[in-house]
Backbone bond lengths (Angstrom), bond angles and torsions (degrees), N, CA, C in turn:
res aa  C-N    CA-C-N  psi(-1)  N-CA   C-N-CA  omega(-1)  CA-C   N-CA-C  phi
1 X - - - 1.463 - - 1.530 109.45 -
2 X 1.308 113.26 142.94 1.758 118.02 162.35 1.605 116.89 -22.78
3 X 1.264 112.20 157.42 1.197 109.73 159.25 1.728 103.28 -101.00
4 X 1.198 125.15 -2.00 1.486 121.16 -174.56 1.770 96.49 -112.27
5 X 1.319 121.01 128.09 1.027 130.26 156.44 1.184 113.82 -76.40
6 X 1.467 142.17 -78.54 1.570 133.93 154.48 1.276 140.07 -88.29
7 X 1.221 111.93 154.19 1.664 122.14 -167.00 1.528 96.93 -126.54
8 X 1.366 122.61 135.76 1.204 121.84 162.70 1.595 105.06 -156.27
9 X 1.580 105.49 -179.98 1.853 107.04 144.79 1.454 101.37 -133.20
10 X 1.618 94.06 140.52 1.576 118.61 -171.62 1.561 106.53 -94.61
11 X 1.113 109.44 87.06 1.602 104.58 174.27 1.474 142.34 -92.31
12 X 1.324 120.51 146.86 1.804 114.08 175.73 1.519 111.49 50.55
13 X 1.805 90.03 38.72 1.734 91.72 151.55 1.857 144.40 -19.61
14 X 0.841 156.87 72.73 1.527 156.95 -173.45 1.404 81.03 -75.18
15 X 1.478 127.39 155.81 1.446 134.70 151.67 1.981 95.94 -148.85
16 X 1.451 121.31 106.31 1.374 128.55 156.75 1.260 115.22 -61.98
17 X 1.193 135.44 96.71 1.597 95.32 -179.21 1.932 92.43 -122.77
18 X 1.795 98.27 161.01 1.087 99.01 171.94 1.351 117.39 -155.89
19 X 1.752 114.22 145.84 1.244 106.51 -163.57 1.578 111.13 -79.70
20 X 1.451 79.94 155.10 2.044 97.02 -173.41 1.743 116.04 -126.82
21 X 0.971 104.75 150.51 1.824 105.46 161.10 1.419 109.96 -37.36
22 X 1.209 123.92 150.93 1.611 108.40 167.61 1.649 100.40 -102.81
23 X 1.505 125.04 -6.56 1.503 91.32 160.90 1.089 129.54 -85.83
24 X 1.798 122.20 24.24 1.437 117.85 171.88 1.696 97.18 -84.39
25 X 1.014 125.99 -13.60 1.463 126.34 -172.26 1.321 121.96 -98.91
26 X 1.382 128.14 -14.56 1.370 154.02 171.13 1.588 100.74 -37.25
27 X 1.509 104.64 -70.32 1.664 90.18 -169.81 1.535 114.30 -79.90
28 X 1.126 130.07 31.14 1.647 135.51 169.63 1.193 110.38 -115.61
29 X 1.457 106.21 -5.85 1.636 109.12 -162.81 1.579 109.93 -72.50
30 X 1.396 136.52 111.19 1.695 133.97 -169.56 1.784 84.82 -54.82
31 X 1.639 90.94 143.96 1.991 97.24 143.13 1.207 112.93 -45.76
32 X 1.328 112.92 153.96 1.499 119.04 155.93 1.331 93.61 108.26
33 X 1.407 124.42 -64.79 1.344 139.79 -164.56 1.448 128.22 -62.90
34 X 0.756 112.42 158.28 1.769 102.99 172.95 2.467 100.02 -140.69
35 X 1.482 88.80 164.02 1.880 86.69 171.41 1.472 88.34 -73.10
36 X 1.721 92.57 137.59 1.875 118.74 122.32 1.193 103.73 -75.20
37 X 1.791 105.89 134.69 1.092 132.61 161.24 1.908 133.77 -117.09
38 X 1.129 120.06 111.43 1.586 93.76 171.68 1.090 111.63 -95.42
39 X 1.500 86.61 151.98 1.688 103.56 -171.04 1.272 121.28 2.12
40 X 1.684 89.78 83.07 1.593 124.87 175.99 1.799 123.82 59.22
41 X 1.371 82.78 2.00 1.935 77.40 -177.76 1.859 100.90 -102.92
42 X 1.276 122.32 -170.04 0.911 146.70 -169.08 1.628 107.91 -123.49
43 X 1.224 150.72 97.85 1.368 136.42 160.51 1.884 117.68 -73.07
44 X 1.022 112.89 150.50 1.504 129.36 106.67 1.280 163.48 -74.99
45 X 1.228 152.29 164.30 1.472 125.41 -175.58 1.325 98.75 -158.11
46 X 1.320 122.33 109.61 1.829 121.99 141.80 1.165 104.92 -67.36
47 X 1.812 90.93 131.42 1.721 112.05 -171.67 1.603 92.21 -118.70
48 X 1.255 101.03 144.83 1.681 97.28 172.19 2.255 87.64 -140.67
49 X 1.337 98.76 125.16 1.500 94.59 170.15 1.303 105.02 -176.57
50 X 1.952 126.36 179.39 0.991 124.43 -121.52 1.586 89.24 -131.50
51 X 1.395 129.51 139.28 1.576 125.43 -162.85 2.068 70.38 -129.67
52 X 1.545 110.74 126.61 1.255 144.52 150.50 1.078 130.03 -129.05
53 X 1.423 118.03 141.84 1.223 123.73 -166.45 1.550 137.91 55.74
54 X 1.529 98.37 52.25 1.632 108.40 -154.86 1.323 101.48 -90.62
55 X 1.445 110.66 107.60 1.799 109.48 147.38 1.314 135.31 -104.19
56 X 1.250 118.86 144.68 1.410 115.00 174.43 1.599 113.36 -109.49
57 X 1.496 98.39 116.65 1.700 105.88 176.25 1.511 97.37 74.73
58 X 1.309 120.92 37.71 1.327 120.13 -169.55 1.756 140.33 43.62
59 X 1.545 101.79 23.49 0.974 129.27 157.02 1.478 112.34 -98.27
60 X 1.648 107.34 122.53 1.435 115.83 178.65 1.506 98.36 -75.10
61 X 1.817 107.10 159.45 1.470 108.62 -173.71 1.390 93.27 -105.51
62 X 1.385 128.31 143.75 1.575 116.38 175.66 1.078 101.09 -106.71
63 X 1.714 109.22 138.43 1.414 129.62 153.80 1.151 104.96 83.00
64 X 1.710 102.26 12.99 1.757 98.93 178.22 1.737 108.33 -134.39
65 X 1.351 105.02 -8.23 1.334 147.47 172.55 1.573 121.64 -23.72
66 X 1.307 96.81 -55.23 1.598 102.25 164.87 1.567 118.07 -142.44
67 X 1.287 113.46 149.95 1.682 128.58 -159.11 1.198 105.31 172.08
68 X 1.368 117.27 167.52 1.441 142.16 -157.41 1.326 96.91 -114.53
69 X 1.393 97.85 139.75 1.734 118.63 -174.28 1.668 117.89 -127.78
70 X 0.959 133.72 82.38 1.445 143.71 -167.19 1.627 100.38 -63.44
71 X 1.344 141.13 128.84 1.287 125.63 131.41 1.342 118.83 -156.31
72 X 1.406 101.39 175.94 1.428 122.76 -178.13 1.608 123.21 -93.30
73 X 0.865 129.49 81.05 1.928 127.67 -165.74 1.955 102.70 -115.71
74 X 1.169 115.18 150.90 1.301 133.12 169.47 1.405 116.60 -121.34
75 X 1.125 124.61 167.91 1.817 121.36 -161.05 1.673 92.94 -131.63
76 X 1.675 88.13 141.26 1.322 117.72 -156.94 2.259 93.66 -131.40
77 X 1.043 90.36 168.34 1.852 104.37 176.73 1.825 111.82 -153.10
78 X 1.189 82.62 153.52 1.739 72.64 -176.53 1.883 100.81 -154.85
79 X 1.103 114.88 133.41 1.355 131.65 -164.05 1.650 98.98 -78.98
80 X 1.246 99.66 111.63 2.023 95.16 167.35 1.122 97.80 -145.60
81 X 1.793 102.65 114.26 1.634 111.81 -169.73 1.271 128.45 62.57
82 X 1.589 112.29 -116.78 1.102 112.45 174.60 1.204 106.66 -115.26
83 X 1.532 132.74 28.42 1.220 117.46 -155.90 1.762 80.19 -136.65
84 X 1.491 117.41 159.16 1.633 123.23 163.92 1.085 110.29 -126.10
85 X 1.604 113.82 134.32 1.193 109.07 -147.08 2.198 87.50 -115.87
86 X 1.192 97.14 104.08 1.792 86.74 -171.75 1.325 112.69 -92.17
87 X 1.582 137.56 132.29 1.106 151.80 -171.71 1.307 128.18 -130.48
88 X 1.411 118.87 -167.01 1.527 107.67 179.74 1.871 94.43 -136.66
89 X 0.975 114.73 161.75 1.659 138.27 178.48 2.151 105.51 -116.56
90 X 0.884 113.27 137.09 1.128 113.51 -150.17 2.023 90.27 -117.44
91 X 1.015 130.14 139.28 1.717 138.09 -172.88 1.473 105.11 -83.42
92 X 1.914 86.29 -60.40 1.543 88.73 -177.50 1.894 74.50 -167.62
93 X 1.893 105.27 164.38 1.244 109.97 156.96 1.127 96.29 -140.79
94 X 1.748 121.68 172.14 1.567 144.24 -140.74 1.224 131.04 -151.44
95 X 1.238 123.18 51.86 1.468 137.69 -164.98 1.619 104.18 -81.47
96 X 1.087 93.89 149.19 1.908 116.73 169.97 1.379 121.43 -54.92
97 X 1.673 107.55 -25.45 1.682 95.04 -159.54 1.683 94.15 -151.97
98 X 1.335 102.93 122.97 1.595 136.54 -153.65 2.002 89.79 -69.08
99 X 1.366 113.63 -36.32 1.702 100.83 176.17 1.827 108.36 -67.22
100 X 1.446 137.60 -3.94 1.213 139.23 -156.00 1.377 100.91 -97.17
101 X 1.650 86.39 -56.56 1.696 109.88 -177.63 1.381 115.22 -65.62
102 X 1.274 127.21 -20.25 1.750 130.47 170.77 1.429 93.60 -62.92
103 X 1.522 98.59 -70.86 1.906 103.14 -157.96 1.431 90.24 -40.86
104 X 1.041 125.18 -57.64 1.683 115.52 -136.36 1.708 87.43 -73.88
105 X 1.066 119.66 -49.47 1.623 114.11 -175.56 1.428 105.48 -63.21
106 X 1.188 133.35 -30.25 1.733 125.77 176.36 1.408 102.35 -65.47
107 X 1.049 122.24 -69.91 1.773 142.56 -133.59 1.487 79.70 -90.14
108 X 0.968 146.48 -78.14 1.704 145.80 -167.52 1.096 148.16 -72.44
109 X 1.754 95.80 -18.31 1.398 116.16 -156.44 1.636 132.94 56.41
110 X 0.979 96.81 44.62 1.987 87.05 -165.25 1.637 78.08 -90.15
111 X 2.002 85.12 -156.82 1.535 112.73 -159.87 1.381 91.10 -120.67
112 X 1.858 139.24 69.61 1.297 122.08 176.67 1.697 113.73 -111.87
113 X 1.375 89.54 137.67 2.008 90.91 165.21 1.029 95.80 -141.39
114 X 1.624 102.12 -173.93 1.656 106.93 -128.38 2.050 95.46 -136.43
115 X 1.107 146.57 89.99 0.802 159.89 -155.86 1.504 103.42 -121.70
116 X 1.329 112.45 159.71 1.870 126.70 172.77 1.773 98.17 -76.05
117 X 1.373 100.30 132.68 1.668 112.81 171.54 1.754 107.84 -143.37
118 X 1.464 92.39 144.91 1.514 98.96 162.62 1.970 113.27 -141.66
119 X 1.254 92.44 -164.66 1.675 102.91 179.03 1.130 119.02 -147.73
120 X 1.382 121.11 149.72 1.553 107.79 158.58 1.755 102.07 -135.56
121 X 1.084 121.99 140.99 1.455 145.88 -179.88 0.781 112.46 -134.12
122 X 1.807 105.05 124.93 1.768 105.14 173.40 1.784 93.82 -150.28
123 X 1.319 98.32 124.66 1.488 105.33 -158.57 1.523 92.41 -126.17
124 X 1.192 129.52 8.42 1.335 147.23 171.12 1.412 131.52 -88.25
125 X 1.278 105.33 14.94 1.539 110.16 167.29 1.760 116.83 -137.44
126 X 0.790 128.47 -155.02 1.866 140.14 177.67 1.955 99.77 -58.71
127 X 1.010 95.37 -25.68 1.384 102.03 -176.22 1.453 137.23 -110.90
128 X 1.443 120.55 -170.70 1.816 98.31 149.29 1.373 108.10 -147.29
129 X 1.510 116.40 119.32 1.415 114.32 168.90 0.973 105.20 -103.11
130 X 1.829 91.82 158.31 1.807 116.52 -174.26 1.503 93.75 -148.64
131 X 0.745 99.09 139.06 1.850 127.38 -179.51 1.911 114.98 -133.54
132 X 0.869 112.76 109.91 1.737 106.03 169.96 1.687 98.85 -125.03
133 X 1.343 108.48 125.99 1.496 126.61 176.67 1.640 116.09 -111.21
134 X 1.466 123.26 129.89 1.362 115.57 -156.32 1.926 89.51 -144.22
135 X 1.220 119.26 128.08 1.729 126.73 177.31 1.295 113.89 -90.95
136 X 1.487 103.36 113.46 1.727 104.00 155.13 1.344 115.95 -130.80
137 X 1.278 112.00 159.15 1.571 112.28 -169.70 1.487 117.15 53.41
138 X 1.187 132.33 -12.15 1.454 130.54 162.62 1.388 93.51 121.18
139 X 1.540 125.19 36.25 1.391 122.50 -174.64 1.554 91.25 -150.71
140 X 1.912 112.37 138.21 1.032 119.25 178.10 1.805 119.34 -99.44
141 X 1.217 96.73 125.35 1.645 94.61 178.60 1.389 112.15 -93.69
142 X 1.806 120.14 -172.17 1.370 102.05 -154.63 1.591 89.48 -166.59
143 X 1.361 117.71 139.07 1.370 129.21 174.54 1.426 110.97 -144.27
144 X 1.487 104.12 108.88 1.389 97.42 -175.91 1.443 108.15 -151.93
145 X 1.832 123.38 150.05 1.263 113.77 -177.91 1.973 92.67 -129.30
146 X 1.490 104.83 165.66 1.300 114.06 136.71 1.423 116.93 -82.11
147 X 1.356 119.48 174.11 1.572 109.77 175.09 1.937 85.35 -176.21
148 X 1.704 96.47 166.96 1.274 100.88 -160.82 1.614 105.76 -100.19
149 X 0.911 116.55 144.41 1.602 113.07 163.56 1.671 140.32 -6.55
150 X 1.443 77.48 -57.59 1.805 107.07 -160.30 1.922 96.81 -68.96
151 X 1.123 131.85 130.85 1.064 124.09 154.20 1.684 113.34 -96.23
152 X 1.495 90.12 147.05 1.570 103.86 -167.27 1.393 113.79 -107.64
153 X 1.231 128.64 151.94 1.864 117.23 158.25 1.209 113.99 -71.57
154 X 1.212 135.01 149.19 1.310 137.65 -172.45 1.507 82.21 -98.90
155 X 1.584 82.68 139.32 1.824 119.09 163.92 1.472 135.78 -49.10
156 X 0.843 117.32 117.37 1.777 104.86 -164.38 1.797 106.89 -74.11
157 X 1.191 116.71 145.46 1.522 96.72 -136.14 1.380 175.95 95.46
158 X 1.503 84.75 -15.26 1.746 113.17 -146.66 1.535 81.87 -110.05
159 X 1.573 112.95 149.45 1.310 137.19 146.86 1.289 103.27 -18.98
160 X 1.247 108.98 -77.99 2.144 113.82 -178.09 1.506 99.93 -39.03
161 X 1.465 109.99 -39.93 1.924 77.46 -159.72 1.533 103.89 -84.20
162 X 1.301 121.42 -24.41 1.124 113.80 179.70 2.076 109.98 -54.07
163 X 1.333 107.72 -64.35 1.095 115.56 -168.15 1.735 96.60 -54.38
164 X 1.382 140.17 -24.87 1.386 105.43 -159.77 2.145 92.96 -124.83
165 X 1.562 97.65 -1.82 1.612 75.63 172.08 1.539 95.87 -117.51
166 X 1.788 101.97 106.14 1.146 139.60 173.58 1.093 100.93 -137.24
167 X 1.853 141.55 130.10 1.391 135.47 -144.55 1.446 82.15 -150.96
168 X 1.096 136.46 -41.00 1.464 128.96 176.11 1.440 140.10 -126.26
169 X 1.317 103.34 147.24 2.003 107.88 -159.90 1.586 92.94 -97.14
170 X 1.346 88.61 150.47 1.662 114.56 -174.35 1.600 120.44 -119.93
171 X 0.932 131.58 81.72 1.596 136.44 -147.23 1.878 105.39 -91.34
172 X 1.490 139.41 107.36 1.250 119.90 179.74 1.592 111.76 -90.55
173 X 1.557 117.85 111.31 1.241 129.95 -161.92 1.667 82.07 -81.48
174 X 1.349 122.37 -43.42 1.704 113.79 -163.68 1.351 108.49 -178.61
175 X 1.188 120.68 150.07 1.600 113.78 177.04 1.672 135.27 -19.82
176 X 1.482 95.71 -22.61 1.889 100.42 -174.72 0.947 85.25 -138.58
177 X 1.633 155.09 22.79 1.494 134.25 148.62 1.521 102.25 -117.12
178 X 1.409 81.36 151.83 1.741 95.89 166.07 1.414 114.38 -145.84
179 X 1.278 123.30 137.05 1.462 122.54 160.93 1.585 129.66 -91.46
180 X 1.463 111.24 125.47 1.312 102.45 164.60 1.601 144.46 -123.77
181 X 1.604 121.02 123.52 1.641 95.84 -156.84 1.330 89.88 -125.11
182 X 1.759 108.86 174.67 1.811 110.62 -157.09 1.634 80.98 -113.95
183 X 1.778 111.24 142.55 1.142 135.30 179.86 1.871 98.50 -96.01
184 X 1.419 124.78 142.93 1.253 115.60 161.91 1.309 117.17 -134.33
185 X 1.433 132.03 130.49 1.366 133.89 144.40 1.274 98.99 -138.23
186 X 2.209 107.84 -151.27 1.349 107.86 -164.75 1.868 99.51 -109.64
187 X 0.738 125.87 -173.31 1.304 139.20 168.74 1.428 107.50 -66.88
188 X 1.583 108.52 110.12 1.474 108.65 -162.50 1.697 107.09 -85.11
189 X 1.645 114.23 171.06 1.445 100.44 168.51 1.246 101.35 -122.69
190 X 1.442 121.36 156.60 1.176 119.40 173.97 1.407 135.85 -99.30
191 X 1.665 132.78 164.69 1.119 124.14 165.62 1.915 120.20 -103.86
192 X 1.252 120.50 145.34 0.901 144.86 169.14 1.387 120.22 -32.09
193 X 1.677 131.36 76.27 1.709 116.42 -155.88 1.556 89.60 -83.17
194 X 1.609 105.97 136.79 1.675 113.78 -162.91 1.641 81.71 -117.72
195 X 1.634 147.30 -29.86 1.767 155.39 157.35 1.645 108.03 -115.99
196 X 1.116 87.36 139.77 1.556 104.61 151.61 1.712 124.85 -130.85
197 X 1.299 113.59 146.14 1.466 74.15 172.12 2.303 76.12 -139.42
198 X 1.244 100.84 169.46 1.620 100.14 -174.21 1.631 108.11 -151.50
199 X 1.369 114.58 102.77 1.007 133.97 -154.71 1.870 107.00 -110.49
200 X 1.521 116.14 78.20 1.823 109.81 -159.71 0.894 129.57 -145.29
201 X 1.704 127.19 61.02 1.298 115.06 155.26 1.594 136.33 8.21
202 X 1.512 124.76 60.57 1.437 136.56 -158.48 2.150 91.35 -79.04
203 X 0.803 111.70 -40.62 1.457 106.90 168.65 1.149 121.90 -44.17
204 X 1.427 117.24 -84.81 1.348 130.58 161.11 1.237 122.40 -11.21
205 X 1.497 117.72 -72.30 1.248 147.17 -161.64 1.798 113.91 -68.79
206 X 1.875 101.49 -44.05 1.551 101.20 172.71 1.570 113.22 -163.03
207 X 1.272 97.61 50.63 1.446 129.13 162.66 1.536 112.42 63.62
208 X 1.310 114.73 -179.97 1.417 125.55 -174.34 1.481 105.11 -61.90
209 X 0.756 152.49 -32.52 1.739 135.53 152.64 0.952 145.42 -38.47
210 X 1.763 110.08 -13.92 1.858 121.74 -173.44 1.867 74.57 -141.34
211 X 1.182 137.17 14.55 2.008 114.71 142.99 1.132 127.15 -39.38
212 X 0.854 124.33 -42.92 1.609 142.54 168.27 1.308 110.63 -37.52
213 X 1.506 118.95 -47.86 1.628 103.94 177.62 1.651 109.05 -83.75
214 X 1.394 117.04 8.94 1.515 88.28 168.94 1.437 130.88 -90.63
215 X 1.946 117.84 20.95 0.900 150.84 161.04 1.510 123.32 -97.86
216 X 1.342 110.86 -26.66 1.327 112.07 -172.39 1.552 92.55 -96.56
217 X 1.710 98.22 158.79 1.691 120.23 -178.20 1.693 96.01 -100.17
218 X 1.093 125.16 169.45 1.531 112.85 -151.08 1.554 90.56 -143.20
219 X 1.194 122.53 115.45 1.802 156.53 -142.11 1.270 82.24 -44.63
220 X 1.968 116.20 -69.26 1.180 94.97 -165.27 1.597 97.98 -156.39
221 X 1.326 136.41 -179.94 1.395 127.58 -172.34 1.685 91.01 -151.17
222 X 1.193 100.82 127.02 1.812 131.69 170.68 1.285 105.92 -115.80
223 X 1.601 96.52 154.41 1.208 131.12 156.27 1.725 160.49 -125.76
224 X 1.092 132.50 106.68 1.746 124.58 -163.65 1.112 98.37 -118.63
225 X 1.357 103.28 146.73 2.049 126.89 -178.63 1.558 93.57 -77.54
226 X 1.100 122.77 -15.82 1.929 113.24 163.07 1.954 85.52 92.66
227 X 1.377 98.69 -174.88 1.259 147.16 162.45 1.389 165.98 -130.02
228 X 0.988 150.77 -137.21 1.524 149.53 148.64 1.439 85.57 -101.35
229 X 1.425 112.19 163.65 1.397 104.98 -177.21 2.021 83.54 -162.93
230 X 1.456 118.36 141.29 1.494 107.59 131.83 1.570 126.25 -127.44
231 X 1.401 120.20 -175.99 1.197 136.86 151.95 1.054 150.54 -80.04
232 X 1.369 154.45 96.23 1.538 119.08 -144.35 1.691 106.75 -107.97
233 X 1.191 112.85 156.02 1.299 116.76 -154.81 1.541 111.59 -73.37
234 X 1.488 112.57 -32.01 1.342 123.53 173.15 1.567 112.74 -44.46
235 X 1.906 111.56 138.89 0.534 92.68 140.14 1.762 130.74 -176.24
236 X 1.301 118.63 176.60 1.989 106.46 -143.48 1.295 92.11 -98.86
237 X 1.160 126.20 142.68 1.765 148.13 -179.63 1.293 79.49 -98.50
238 X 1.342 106.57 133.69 1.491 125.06 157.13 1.602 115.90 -101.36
């Protein structure tokens, strides 16, 4: 068998993120793991972005291939040896199409359901808009930025690098298990968010524990044109 379970490209990243208490995150937290923090806070992040070219085991999926994936994840670190291995923990994620959301909940264990999503992209003018729209309760929410052309290197230091160099997922199977698998692409660059606007039923979406942000304004919102990206199939029980 492969050593890559998935193949895709992750495109026109949005990442909301906003800082939180860290004992709202305590009981999601996998064993093994502990929070990443920058400078001393705790994030979250509404992600809104674009899954193309999806294979599994290097079989492309047809007609199911590309779609929009909404979620909510917080960043986690975990000590192995001498090395720290920093990752993300996932709330819940939100795909369009109920055959995506099985695999990924069989084969991985994640946290996926299956909700109405769309997009709008328009990379055809002075600018670049991105819009991802996702239905709950019979009401559409909305995450969307302008952003500038120019791609940038992210800052050493910087908000961006924290939020996007996270290389590994942290899955909580149950109080004393944990899963962990290694994410790969390259070091993304970013664009310049010049609007945002964030439209999100946080109730709805991931229950009375994250309500709270549908009051709060959210630190800050980035953006990356994504990549090829895979998954690798391995993976370590903590």
């Amino acid at each position: 068998m492969t050593d890559t379970f998935l193949s895709a490209r992750w495109e026109n990243l949005i990442m909301a993120n906003y800082a939180v208490d860290p004992e709202v995150l305590k009981p999601y937290l996998p064993n093994g793991v502990e929070l990443d923090m920058y400078k001393h806070k705790a994030y979250v992040s509404l992600v809104g972005f674009m899954f193309k070219k999806t294979s599994l085991f290097q079989i492309p999926i047809p007609f199911l291939g590309t779609f929009e994936e909404i979620n909510l994840r917080f960043y986690v670190k975990r000590v192995d040896g001498t090395s720290v291995k920093r990752g993300v923990v996932f709330i819940n994620e939100t795909v369009p199409y109920k055959m995506v959301a099985w695999l990924a909940n069989k084969l991985y264990k994640e946290h996926y359901t299956v909700i109405p999503t769309k997009n709008l992209i328009d990379n055809s003018g002075p600018t670049n808009k991105v819009q991802f729209d996702w239905k709950t309760d019979h009401k559409w929410n909305h995450l969307s930025v302008t952003t500038s052309k120019e791609r940038e290197h992210m800052i050493v230091g910087s908000i961006e690098e924290f939020i996007f160099e996270h290389y590994y997922g942290y899955t909580k199977i149950n109080d004393q298990s944990t899963e962990e698998y290694k994410v790969n692409h390259p070091r993304w660059k970013v664009n310049q968010v010049l609007e945002h606007r964030i439209d999100c039923d946080f109730t709805a979406m991931y229950g009375k524990d994250f309500s709270f942000l549908n009051d709060q304004t959210a630190d800050s919102v980035i953006f990356a044109e994504g990549s090829a990206v895979t998954i690798d199939w391995k993976r370590n029980k903590l």
